[in-house]
N, C-alpha and C positions, 0 to 999 in steps of 0.2 A: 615590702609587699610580700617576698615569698617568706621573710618570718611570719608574718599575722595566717598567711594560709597554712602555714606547717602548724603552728598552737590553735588552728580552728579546724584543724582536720581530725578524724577519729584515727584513719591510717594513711600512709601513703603507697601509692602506685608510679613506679617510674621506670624507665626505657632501658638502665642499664645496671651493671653492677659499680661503672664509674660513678655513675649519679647520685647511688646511693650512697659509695664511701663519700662522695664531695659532701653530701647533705649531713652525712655524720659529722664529717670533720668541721664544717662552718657552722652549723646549728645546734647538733646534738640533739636531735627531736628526741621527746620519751614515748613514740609513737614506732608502732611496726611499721617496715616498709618491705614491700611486694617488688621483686621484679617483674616484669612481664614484656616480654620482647614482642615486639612488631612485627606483623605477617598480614600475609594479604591472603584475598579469597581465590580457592580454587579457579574460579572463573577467569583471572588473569593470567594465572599459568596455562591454563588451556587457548586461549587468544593468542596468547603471545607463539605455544608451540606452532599454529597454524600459520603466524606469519613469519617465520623462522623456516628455509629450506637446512636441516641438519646434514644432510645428505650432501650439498653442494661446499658446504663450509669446509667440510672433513674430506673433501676432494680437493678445494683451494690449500690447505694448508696440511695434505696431506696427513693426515690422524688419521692411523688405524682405528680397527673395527674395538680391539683390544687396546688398550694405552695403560 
């Protein structure tokens, strides 16, 4: 299955640079491949700072202002 989709694709995109040597080394595509790593949207790092006290943490486990 993932041979017929590598010989019916024009290029490939995939998650890592491990991905791509495995795909080389088992297949040998004569097709370009892209990495492109995985991130998420602004909007969850901003949620998540709000429910995260940073303040209280670095007070528990003692972490200066500087580290």
């Amino acid at each position: 299955m993932i041979k017929l989709a590598i010989k019916r694709s024009d290029v490939l995109v995939v998650p890592s640079f491990f991905t791509k040597r495995e795909i080389i080394n088992f297949f040998n595509p004569k097709r370009e491949i892209f990495v492109v790593y995985p991130a998420i949207s602004e909007k969850f790092i901003e949620n998540s700072k709000r429910l995260v006290n940073f303040e209280k943490i670095k007070e528990k486990y003692k972490i200066p202002d500087k580290y």
